[in-house]
C-alpha positions as CSV (number, residue, x, y, z in Angstrom):
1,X,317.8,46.4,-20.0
2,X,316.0,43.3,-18.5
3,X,313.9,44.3,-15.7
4,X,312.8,40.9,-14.1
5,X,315.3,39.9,-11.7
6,X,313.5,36.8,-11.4
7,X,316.2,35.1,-14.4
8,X,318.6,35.4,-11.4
9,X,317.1,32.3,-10.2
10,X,318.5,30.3,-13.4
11,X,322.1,31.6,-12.5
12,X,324.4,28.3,-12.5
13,X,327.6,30.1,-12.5
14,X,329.3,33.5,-11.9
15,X,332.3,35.0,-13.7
16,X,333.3,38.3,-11.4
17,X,335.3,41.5,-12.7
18,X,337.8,42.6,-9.0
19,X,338.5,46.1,-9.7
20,X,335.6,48.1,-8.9
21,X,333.6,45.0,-7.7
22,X,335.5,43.7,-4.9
23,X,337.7,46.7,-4.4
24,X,338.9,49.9,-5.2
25,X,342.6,50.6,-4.4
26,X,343.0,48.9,-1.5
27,X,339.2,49.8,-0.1
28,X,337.1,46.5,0.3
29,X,333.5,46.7,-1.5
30,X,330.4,46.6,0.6
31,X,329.1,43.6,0.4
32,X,331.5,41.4,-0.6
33,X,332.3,38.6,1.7
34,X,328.7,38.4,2.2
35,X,328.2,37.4,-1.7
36,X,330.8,34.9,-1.7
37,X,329.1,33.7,1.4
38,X,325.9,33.3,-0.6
39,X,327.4,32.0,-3.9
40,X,329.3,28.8,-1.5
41,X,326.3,28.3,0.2
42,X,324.2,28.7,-3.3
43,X,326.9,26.1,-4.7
44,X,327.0,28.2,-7.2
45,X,331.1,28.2,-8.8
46,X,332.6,31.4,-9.6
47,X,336.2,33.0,-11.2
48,X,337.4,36.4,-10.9
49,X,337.8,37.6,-14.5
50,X,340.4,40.9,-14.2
51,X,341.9,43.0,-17.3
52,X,344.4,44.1,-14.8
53,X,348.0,42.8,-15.7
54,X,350.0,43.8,-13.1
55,X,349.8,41.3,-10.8
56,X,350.5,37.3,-11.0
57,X,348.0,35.1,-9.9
58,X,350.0,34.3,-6.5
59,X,350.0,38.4,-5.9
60,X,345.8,38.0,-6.3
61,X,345.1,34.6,-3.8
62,X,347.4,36.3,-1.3
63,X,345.4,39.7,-1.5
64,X,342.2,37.9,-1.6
65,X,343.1,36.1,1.7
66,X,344.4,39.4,3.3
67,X,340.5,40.5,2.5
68,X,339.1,37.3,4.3
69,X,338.3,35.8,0.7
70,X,339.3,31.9,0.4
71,X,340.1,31.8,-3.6
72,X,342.0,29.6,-5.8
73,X,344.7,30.2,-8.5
74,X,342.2,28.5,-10.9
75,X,339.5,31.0,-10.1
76,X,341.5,33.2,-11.2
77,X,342.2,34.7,-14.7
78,X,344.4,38.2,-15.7
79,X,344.6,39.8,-19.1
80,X,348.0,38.4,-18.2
81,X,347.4,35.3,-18.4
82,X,345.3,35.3,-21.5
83,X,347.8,36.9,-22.7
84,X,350.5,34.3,-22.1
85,X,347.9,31.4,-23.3
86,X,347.5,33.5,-26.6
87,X,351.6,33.4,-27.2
88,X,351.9,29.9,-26.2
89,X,349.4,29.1,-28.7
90,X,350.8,31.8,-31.7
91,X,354.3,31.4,-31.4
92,X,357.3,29.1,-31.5
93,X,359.6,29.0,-28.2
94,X,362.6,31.2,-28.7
95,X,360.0,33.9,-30.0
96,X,361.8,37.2,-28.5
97,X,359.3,38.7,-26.3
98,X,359.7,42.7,-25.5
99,X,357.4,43.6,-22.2
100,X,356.1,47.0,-21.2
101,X,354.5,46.1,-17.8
102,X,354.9,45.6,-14.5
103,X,356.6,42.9,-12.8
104,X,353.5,40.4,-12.6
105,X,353.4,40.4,-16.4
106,X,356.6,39.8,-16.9
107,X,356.5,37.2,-14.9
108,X,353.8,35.1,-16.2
109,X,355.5,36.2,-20.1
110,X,358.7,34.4,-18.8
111,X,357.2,31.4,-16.8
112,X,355.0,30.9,-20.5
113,X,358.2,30.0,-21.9
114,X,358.8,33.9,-23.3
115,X,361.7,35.3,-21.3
116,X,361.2,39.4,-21.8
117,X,364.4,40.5,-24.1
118,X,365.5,44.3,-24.5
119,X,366.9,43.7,-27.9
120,X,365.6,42.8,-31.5
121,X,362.2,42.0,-29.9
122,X,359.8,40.0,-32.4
123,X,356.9,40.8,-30.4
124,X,355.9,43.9,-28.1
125,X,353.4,43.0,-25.2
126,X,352.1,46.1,-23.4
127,X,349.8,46.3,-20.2
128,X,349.8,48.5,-17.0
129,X,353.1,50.2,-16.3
130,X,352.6,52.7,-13.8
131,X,356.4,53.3,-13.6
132,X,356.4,54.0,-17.4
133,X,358.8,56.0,-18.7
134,X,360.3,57.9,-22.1
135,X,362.5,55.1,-22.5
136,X,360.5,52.5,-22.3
137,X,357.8,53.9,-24.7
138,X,360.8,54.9,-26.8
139,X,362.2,51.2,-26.6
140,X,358.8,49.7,-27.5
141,X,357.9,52.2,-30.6
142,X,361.1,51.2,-32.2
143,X,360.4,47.2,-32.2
144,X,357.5,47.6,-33.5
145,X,358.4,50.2,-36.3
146,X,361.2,47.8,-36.6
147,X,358.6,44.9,-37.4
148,X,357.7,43.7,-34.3
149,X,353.7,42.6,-33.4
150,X,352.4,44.5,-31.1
151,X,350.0,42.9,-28.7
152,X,348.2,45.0,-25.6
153,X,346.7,42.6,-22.5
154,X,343.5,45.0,-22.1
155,X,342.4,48.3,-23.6
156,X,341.3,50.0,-20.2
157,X,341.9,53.8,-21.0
158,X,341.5,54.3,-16.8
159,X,340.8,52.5,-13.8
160,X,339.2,53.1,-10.4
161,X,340.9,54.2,-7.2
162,X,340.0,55.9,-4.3
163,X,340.9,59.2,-5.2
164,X,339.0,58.9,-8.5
165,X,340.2,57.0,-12.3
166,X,343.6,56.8,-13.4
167,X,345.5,56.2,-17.0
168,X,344.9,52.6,-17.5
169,X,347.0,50.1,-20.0
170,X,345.3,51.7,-22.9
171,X,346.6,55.3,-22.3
172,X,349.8,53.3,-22.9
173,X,348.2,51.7,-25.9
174,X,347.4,55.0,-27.1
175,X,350.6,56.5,-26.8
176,X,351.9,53.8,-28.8
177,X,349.9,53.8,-31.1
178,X,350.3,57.3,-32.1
179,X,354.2,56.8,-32.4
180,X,354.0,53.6,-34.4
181,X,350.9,54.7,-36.8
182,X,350.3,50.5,-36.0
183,X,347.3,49.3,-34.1
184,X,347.5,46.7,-31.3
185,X,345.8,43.1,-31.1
186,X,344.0,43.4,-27.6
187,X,343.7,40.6,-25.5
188,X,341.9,41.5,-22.6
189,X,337.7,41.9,-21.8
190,X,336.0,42.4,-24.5
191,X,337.6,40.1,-26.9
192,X,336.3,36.9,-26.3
193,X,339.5,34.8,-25.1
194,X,339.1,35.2,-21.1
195,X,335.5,34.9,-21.1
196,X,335.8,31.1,-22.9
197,X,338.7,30.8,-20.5
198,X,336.0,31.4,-18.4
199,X,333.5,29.3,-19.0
200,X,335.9,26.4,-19.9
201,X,336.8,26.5,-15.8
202,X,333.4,26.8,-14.6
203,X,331.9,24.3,-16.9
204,X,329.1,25.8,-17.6
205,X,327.5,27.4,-20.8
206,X,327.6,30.9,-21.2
207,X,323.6,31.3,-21.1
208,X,324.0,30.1,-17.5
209,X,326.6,32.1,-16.5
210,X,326.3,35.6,-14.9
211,X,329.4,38.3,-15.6
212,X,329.4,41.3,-13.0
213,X,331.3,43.7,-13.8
214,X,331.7,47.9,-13.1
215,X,332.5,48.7,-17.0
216,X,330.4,48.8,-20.1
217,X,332.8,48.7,-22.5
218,X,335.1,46.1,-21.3
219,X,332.6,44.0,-18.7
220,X,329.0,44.1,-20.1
221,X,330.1,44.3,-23.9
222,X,332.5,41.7,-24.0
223,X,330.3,39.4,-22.0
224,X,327.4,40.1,-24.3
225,X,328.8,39.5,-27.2
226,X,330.1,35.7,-25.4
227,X,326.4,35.5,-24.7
228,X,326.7,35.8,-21.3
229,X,324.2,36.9,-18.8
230,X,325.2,40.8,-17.1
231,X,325.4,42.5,-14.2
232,X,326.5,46.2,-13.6
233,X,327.3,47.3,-10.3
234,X,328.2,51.0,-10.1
235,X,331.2,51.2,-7.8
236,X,333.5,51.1,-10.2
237,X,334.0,53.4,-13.5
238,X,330.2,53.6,-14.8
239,X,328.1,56.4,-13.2
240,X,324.6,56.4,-13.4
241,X,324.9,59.2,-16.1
242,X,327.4,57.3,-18.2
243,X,325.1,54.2,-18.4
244,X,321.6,56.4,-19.1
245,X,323.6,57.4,-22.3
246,X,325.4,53.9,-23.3
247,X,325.0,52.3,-26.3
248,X,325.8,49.2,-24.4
249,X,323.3,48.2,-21.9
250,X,323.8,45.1,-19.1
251,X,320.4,42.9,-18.1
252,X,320.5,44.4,-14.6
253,X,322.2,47.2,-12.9
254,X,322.5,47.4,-9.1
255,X,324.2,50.0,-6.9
256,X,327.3,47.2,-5.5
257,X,327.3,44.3,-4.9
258,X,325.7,43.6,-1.6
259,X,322.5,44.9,-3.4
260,X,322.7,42.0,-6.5
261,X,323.0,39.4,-3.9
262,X,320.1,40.2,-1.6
263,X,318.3,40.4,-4.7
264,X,319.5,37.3,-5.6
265,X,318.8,35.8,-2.4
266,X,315.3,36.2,-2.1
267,X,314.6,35.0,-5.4
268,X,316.2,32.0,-4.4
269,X,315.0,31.9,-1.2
270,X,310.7,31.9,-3.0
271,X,311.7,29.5,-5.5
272,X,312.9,27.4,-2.6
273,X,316.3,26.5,-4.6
């Protein structure tokens, strides 16, 4: 783990996880209008990088303005909409696309040209469903039994709400996986599709661009291995136990998020940037 928080200074860019960062549930961070307050007066860009499918990119600028936060469509990217980008560059239109998800993934399947079909599905695309039912995994195991690909937009076994974690999109994976004997090609953080997505919207290299996020596994690995700088804040799924015993370790760990940026700050504010 780096120790000198000095590097901050040579931060050009930031690429921000929401769940467990910004928010948990409904429940605003501390912090976190004061950060985006110091990245626009820093000029420093940022996106919100999310494995969380179940919402369109509309749902996210409207909740982000509910919170007081001015953001963008285009500083925005889902595990959805990798997703889509990954199917519009893999398959032919027509391809018969069978969705488990909620209604923003379907969504952003259909407007990528993939209308979701219930019937002799070529491809199976599973993310959050939290009204997930027999059926539907029943539906899903035998497409892809039946041939179908099988494609997951993020492998979060839980994620973080106020009254503690809950089955995330990969329980579903799981499930699926043990019914089909057939594992998925995942999509979301850490494979390295949304952090180029990323960095190609920034415009910046990935040596100068910072990813804070609250999850090892997902967050800190997947940015690593993009060779991207990291920065874990602890409001979100990692404990302080679960990190002193991770393999995977991120450049600098801070308690939330208000705490990064007054760190930040004061570098910035000595080296007179």
């Amino acid at each position: 783990m780096r120790q000198d928080t000095t590097a901050l200074a040579d931060v050009r860019a930031v690429a921000l996880d929401m769940d467990g960062v910004l928010w948990r549930g409904s429940e605003l961070l501390p912090g976190v209008h004061a950060f985006f307050d110091f990245l626009q007066g820093s000029r420093v860009p940022f996106v919100l990088v999310t494995n969380n499918s179940t919402r369109t990119v509309d749902m996210y600028v409207e909740k982000l303005a509910r919170l007081g936060l001015d953001v963008s469509g285009e500083q925005i990217i889902t595990s959805a909409v990798a997703t889509a980008a990954y199917l519009r560059a893999n398959y032919s239109t027509g391809t018969r696309v069978h969705v488990v998800g909620e209604s923003g993934l379907h969504e952003i399947v259909a407007e990528a040209g993939f209308p979701p079909v219930m019937r002799n599905a070529d491809v199976v695309v599973v993310g959050m469903d939290r009204d997930l039912t027999y059926a539907k995994l029943r539906h899903a195991t035998l497409f892809i039994r039946g041939g179908a690909h099988f494609i997951g937009t993020n492998g979060d076994r839980t994620f973080p709400t106020p009254e503690g974690l809950a089955p995330g999109a990969g329980t579903i994976l799981a499930a699926l996986q043990a019914s089909t004997d057939q594992q998925p090609l995942v999509i979301g953080k850490p494979e390295p599709v949304m952090f180029e997505m990323a960095l190609a919207r920034l415009g910046t290299s990935a040596a100068d661009t910072l990813m804070v996020g609250d999850r090892l596994e997902t967050d800190i690995l997947g940015a690593q291995r993009a060779g991207l700088r990291t920065a874990l804040v602890l409001t979100g799924v990692t404990s302080p136990e679960t990190l002193a015993s991770g393999d995977v370790q991120p450049d600098w760990v801070f308690d939330h998020l208000d705490a990064l940026r007054a760190v930040w700050e004061s570098i910035v504010r000595i080296r007179g940037r």
